[in-house]
C-alpha positions in Angstrom: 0.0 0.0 0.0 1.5 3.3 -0.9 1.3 6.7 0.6 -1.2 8.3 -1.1 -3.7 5.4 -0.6 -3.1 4.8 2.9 -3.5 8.6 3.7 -6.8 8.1 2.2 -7.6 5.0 4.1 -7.3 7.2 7.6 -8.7 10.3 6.5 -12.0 8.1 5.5 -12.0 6.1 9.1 -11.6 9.6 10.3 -14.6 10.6 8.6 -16.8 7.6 9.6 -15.9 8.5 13.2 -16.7 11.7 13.2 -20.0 10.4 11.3 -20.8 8.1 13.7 -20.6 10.5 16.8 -22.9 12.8 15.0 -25.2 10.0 14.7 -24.7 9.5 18.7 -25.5 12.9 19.1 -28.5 13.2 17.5 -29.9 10.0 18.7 -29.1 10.7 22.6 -31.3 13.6 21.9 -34.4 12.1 20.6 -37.1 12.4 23.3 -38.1 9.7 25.5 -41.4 8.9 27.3 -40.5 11.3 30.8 -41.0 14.4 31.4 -37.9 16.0 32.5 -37.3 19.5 34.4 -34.4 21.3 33.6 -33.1 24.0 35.7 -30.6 25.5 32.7 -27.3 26.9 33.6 -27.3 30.7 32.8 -25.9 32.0 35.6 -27.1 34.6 37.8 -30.7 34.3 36.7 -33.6 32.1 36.4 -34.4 29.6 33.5 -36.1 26.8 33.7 -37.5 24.1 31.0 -40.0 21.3 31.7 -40.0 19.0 28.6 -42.0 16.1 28.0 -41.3 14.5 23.7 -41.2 17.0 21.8 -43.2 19.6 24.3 -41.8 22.0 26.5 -42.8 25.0 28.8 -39.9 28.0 29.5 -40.2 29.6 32.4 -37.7 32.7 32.3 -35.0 33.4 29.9 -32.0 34.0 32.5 -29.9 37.2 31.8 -27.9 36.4 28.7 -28.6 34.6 25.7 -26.7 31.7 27.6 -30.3 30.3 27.7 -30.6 29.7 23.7 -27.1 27.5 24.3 -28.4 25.8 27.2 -31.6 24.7 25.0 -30.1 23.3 22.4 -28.5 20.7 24.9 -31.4 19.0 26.1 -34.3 19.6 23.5 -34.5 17.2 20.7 -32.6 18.6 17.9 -34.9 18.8 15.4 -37.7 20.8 17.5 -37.8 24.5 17.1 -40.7 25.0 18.6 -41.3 26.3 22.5 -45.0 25.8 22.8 -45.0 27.7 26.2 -42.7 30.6 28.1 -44.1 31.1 31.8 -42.1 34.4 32.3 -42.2 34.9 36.2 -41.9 38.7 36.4 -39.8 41.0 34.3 -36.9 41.5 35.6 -33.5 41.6 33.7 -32.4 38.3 35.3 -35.4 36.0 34.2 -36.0 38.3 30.9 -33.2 38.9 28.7 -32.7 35.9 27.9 -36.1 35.4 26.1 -35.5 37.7 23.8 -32.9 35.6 21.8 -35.5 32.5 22.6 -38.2 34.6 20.5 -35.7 35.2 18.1 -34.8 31.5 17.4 -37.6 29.7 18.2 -41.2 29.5 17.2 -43.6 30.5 20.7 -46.9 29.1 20.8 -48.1 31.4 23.2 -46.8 33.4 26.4 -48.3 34.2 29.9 -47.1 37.3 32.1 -48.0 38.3 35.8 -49.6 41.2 34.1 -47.5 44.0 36.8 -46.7 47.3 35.3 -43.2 47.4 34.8 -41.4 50.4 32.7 -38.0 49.2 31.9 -37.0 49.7 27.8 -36.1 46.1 27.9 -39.4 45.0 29.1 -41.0 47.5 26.7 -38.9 46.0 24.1 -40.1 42.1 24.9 -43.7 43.2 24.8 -42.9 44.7 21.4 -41.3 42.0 20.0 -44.7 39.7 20.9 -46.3 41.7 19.2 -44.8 41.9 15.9 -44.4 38.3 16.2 -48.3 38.0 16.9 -47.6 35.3 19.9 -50.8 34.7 21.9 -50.5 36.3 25.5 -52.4 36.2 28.4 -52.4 37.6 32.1 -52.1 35.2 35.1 -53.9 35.1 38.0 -54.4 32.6 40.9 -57.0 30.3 40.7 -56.3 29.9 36.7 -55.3 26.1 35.7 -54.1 24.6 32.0 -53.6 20.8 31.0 -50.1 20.1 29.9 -48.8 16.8 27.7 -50.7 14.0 28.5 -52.0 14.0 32.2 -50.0 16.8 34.0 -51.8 20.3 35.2 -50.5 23.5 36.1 -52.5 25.7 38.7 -51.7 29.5 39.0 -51.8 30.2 42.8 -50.0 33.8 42.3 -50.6 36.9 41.7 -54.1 37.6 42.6 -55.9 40.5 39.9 -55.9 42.9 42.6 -52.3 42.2 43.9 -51.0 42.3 40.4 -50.5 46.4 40.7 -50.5 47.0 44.1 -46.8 46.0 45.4 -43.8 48.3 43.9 -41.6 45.3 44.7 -41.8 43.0 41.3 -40.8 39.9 43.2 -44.1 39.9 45.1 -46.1 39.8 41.9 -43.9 36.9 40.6 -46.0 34.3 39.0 -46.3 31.3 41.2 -47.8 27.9 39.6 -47.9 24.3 40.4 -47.1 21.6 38.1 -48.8 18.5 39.0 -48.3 14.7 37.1 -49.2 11.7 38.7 -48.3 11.9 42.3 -45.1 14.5 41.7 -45.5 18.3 42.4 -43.2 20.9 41.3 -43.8 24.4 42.8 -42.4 27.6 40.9 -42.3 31.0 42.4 -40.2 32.7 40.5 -38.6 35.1 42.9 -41.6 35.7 45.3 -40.4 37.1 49.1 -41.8 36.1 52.5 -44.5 39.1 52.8 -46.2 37.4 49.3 -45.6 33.7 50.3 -47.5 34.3 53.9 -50.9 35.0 51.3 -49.9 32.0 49.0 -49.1 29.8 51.9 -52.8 31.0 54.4 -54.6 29.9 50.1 -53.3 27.1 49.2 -51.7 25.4 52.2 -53.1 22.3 51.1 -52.1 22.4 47.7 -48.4 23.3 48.3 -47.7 20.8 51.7 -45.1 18.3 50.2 -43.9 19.0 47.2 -41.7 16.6 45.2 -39.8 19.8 44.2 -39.2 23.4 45.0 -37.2 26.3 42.8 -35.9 27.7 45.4 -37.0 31.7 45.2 -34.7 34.4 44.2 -31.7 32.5 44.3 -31.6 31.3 47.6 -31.8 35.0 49.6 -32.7 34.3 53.1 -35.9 37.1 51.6 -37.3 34.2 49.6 -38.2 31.2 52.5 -38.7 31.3 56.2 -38.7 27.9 58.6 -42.7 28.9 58.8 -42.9 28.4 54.6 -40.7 25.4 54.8 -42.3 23.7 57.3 -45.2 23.6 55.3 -43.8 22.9 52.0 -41.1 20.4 52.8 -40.1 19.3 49.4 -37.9 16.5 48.6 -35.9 18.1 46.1 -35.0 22.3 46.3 -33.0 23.8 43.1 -31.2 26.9 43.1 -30.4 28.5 40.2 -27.5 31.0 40.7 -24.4 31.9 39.8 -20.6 31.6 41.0 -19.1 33.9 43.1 -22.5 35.9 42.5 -22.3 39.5 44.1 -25.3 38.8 46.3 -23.6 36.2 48.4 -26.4 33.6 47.6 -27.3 31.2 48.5 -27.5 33.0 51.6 -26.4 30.8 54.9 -29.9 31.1 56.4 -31.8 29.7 53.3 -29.3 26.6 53.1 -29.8 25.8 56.7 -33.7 25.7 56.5 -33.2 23.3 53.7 -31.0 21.2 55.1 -32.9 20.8 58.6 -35.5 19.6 56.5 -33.9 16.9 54.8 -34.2 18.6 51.3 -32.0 16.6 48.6 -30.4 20.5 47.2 -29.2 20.9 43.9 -27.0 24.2 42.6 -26.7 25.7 38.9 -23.5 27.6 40.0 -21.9 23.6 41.1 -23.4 21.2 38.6 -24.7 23.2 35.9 -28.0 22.2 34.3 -29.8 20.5 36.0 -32.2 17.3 34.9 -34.8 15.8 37.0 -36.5 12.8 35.5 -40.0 12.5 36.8 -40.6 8.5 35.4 
């Protein structure tokens, strides 16, 4: 065999390999039958995507377009559509992000906490649904939506008359309930303790026990209190944070409740995304 031909001999094996791992990729990625949650990895921010097939709900965007990334890592690689983005409250940290999603993905439809808020970037997002004619609606406790096959979602946050009347943004953070089978995840986006005392007096029952917890805004000691925990007491918390984050979260306080209470505690800023399989 001479030189020529055996240089062609490699740069073919080469090229099966590098065929066969793209294969791999694409085939990992296919959807199975569970529905997975997916606290993403963007950093200091909030993004979280429950995916069931070829179905998924967004809640937040994060701060970055670190989110669009993130996505393309765990939805099936032919999907470009989101048929659902939860956004939690406008701020910069669960926004941003979402406007890069809008950009490369097709939105079925979007739901907001309906609070004034006046920032350009807000402004911008609601322009942006609008030239993209996205269907939007306004949240308020009590609502409730089928998702996939058997799951529900129940809107226990904000109530219509709350939804203007706190200048604090976190307290009129969207707060939902995502139930399937006998699992429970509870979202409330960055909600503090002054809101959660109303959730918690509404819908005690509703919220004791919950498979799962997003921990609120990052783990400040403003988002949970022993009172809240003792009532929730979920098996799983995830925080969603950054390193070295500026804020010192998760703050001491926050990471004591949830380990007195036997919490299994997952962190974005030490394992990066974040998968939980619910079979």
């Amino acid at each position: 065999m001479d030189k020529k031909t055996n240089t062609l001999k490699i740069a073919f094996l080469i090229f099966l390999a590098f065929l066969a791992i793209s294969v791999w990729t694409v085939y990992i990625k296919e959807p199975d039958n569970n529905v997975h949650i997916f606290a993403l990895d963007v950093g200091q921010g909030d993004s979280i995507l429950i995916q069931k097939g070829d179905q998924q709900i967004l809640i937040d965007g994060g701060p970055d377009d670190k989110v669009v990334a993130e996505l393309s890592k765990v939805m099936p690689i032919e999907d470009r559509k989101i048929e659902e983005i939860i956004l939690s409250h406008p701020h910069a940290d669960h926004l941003t992000g979402l406007m890069q999603v809008l950009e490369r993905y097709e939105v079925g439809s979007i739901k907001l906490s309906g609070a004034a808020h006046t920032t350009q970037l807000y402004i911008d997002f609601l322009q942006k649904i609008k030239d993209k004619k996205i269907s939007t609606s306004k949240v308020t406790a009590g609502d409730k939506q089928a998702v996939f096959d058997r799951g529900e979602i129940v809107f226990l946050w904000p109530e219509e008359e709350q939804q203007d009347a706190d200048s604090n943004i976190n307290n009129n953070s969207v707060v939902f309930i995502f139930l399937y089978g006998t699992f429970s995840a509870l979202f409330p986006g960055d909600l503090e303790i002054p809101s959660w005392e109303k959730v918690v007096v509404k819908n005690k029952s509703t919220i004791s026990n919950v498979s799962y917890l997003k921990v609120p805004h990052h783990g400040s000691s403003n988002g949970l209190n022993e009172t809240i925990l003792d009532i929730l007491k979920p098996k799983i918390a995830v925080i969603s944070l950054s390193k070295e984050n500026k804020y010192g979260f998760p703050h001491k306080q926050t990471m004591d409740l949830l380990q007195k209470i036997g919490a299994d505690i997952h962190r974005t800023d030490l394992q990066g995304t974040i998968d939980i399989i619910v079979n």
